[in-house]
C-alpha positions as CSV (number, residue, x, y, z in Angstrom):
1,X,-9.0,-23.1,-9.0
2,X,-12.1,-21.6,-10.4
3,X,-12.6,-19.7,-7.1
4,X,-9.3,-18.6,-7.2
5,X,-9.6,-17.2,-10.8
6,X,-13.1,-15.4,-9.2
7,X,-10.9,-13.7,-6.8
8,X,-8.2,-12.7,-9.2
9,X,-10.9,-11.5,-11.3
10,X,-12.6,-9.5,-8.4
11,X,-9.0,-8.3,-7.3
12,X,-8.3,-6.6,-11.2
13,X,-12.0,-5.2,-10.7
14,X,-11.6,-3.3,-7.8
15,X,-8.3,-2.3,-8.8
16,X,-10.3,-0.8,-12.1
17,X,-13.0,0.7,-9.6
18,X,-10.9,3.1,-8.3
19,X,-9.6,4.2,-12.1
20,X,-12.5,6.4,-12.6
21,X,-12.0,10.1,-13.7
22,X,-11.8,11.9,-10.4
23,X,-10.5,8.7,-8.6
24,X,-8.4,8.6,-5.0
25,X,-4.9,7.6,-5.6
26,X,-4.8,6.8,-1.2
27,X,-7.7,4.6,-1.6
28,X,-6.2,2.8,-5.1
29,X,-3.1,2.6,-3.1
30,X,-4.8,0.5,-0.2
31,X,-6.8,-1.5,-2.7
32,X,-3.6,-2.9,-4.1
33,X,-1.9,-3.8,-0.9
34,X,-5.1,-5.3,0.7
35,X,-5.6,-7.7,-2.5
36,X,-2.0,-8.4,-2.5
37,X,-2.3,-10.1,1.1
38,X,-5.4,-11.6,0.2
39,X,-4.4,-13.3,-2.8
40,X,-1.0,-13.9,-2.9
41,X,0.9,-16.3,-0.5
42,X,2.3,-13.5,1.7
43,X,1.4,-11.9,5.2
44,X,1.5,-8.4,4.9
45,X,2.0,-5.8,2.2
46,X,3.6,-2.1,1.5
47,X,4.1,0.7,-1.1
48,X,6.7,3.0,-1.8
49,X,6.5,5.6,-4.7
50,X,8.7,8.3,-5.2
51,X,8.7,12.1,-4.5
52,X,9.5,14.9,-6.5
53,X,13.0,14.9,-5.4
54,X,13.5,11.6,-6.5
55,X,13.4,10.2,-2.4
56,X,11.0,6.5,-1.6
57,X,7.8,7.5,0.7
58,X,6.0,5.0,2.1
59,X,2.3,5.6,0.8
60,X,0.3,2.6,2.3
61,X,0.4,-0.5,4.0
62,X,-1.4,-3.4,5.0
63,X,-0.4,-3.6,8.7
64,X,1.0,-1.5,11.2
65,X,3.5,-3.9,11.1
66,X,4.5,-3.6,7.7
67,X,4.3,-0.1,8.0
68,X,7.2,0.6,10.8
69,X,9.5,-2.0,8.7
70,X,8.7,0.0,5.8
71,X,9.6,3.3,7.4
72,X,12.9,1.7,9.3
73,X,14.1,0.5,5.5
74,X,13.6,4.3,3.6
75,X,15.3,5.7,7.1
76,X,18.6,3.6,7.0
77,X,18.2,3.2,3.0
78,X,18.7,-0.4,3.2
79,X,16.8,-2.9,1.9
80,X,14.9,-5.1,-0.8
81,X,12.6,-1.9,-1.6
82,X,15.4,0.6,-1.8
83,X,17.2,-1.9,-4.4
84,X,14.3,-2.9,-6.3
85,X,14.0,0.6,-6.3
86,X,17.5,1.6,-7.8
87,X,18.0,-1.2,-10.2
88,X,14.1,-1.3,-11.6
89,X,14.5,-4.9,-10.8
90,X,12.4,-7.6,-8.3
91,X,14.5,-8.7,-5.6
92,X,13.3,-12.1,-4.2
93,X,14.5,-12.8,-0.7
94,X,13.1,-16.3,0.2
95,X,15.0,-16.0,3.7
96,X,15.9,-12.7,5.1
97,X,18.6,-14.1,7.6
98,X,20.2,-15.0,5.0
99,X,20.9,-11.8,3.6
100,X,22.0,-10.2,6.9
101,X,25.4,-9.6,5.4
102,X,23.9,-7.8,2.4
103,X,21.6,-6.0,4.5
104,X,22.4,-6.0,8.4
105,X,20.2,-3.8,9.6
106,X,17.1,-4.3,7.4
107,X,17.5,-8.2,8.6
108,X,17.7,-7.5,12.2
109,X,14.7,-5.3,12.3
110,X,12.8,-7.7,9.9
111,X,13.3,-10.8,12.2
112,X,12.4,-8.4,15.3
113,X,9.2,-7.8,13.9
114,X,8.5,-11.8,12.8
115,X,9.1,-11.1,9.0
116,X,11.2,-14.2,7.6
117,X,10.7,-13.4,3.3
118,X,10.3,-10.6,1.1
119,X,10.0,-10.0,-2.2
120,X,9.7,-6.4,-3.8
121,X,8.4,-5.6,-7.4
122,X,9.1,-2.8,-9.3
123,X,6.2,-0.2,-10.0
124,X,6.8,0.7,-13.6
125,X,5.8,1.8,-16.8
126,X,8.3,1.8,-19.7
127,X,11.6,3.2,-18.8
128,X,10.0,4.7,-15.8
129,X,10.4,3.3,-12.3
130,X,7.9,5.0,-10.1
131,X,8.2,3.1,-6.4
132,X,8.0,-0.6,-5.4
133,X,5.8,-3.1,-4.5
134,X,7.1,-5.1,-1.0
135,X,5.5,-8.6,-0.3
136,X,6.7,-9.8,3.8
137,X,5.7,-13.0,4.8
138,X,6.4,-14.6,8.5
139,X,7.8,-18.1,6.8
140,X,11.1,-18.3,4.7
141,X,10.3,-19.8,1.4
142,X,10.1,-18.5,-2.2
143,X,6.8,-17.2,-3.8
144,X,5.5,-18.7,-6.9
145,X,6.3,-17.8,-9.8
146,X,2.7,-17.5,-10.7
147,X,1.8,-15.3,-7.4
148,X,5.2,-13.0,-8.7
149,X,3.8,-12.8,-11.6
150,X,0.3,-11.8,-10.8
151,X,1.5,-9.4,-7.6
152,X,3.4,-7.4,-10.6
153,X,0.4,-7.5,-13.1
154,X,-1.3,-6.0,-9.6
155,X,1.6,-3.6,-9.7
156,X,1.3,-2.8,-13.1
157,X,-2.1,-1.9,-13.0
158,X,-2.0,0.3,-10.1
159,X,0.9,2.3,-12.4
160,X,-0.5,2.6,-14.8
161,X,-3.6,4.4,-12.6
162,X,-0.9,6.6,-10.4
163,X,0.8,7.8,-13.8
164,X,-2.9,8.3,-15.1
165,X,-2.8,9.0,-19.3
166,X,-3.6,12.4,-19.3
167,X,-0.5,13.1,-16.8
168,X,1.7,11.4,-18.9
169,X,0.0,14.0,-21.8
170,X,0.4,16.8,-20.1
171,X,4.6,15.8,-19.5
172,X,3.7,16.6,-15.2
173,X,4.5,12.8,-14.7
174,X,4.2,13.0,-11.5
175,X,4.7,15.8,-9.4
176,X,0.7,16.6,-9.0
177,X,-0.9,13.6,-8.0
178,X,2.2,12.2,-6.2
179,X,1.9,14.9,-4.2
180,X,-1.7,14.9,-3.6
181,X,-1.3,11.3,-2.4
182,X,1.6,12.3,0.3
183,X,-0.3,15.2,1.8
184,X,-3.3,12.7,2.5
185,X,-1.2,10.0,4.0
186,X,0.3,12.3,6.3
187,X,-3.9,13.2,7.4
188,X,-5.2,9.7,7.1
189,X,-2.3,8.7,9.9
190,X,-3.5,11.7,11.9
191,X,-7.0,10.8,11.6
192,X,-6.0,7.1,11.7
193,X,-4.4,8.4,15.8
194,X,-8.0,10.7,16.4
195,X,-10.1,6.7,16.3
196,X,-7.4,5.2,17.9
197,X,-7.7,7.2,20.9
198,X,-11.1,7.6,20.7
199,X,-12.3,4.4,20.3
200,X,-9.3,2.6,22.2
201,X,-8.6,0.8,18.9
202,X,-5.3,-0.5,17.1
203,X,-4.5,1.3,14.5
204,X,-5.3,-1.4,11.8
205,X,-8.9,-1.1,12.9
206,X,-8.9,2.3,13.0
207,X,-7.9,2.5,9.8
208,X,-10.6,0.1,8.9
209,X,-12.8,2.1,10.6
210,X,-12.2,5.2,8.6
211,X,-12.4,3.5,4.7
212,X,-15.6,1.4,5.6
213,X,-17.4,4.9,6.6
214,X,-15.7,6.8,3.7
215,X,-16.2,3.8,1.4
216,X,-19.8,3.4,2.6
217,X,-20.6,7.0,2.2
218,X,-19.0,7.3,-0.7
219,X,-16.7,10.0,0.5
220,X,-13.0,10.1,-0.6
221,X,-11.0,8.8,2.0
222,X,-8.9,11.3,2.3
223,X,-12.1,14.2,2.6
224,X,-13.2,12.1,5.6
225,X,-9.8,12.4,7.5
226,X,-9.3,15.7,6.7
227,X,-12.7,16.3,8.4
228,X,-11.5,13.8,11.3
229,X,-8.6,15.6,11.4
230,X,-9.9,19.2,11.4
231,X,-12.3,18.3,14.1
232,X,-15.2,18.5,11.3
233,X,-16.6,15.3,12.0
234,X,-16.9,13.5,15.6
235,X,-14.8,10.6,15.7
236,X,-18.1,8.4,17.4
237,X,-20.1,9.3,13.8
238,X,-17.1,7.4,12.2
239,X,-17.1,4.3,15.1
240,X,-20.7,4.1,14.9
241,X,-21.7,0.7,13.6
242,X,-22.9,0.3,10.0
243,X,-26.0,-0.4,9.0
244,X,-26.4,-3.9,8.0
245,X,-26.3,-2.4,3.9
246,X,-27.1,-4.4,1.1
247,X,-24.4,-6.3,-0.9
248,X,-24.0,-4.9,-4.5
């Protein structure tokens, strides 16, 4: 228990990491699915947030996986993330076949691709209803209510970082940053395809590839697959291995 506490601990830490003055909404984004998976009881994670014209775009994921299921949901708009979406409410799916009435195409695709549960959280602050939070596991079965409650205070969090205070001040909600964040998700999945190629890689590692040299450089992520991208920076300088660095 006490280990799990150190994690939690650690997950709210790194979540606050990336809150600092010029921080990198992408790189937040990632953070919050990655601890989601690693905490809660689920096997993969996504994000949706939405644009300026009030449309769902996926912003990060945890798997490749995850990703396309995301993508097929926002196409067809059907799905646990489009309603939690429109009613600013979690939807709990414990068994997705189940549903297949409610939502026949989002339940075909999800089985297809070995997902049996999903629950989505609202990301919110107030009245406002930014995006969602989507939890997809491979077993049917509900999630706790303590691991609900702790993926929304995850989702709450992260919120409260896209919204950032001084946005709010300023009354440009969202538009700025939001869009910041979608113009580097469309280059980190370019740059994401540049290691994949080049080092013969899935794209999961690639995309591992790509934080662990931005994160080690301390380089925002999406800089460093802009450069990628732009041909600025040889892919092999990226796929290099890391130095063994010290822990801190």
């Amino acid at each position: 228990m006490a280990d799990r506490e150190r994690q939690v601990t650690r997950a709210f830490v790194a979540l606050a990491d990336t809150l600092v003055d010029d921080y990198d909404v992408a790189d937040l984004l990632h953070t919050l699915v990655q601890q989601c998976v690693e905490l809660l009881d689920v096997a993969a994670a996504g994000l949706t947030l939405v644009d300026e014209r009030g449309g769902l775009q996926l912003l990060a994921s945890s798997t490749e996986q995850a990703r396309l299921l995301e993508l097929f949901q926002l196409d067809i708009d059907e799905g646990p993330c489009i309603e939690c979406f429109t009613t600013s409410t979690p939807v709990l799916v414990a068994d997705i076949a189940a549903q297949a009435v409610r939502w026949p195409r989002f339940a075909a695709e999800a089985a297809k691709d070995g997902f049996a549960s999903v629950h989505a959280l609202p990301l919110r602050l107030r009245k406002q209803t930014i995006g969602a939070l989507n939890l997809f596991g491979h077993d049917s079965g509900d999630l706790s209510a303590d691991d609900v409650a702790l993926a929304q205070g995850l989702a709450d969090t992260a919120t409260i970082g896209i919204l950032h205070e001084r946005a709010l001040r300023q009354g440009e909600i969202l538009s700025e940053q939001l869009q910041t964040a979608l113009n580097s998700r469309v280059i980190i999945e370019q740059a994401k395809g540049v290691l994949a190629v080049s080092g013969q890689l899935s794209m999961d590692a690639a995309f591992r590839a790509l934080r662990g040299f931005a994160r080690r450089n301390n380089l925002r992520l999406s800089d460093v697959a802009r450069a990628l991208a732009d041909r600025d920076l040889a892919p092999a300088v990226v796929l290099a291995p890391a130095e063994t660095s010290h822990s801190h």
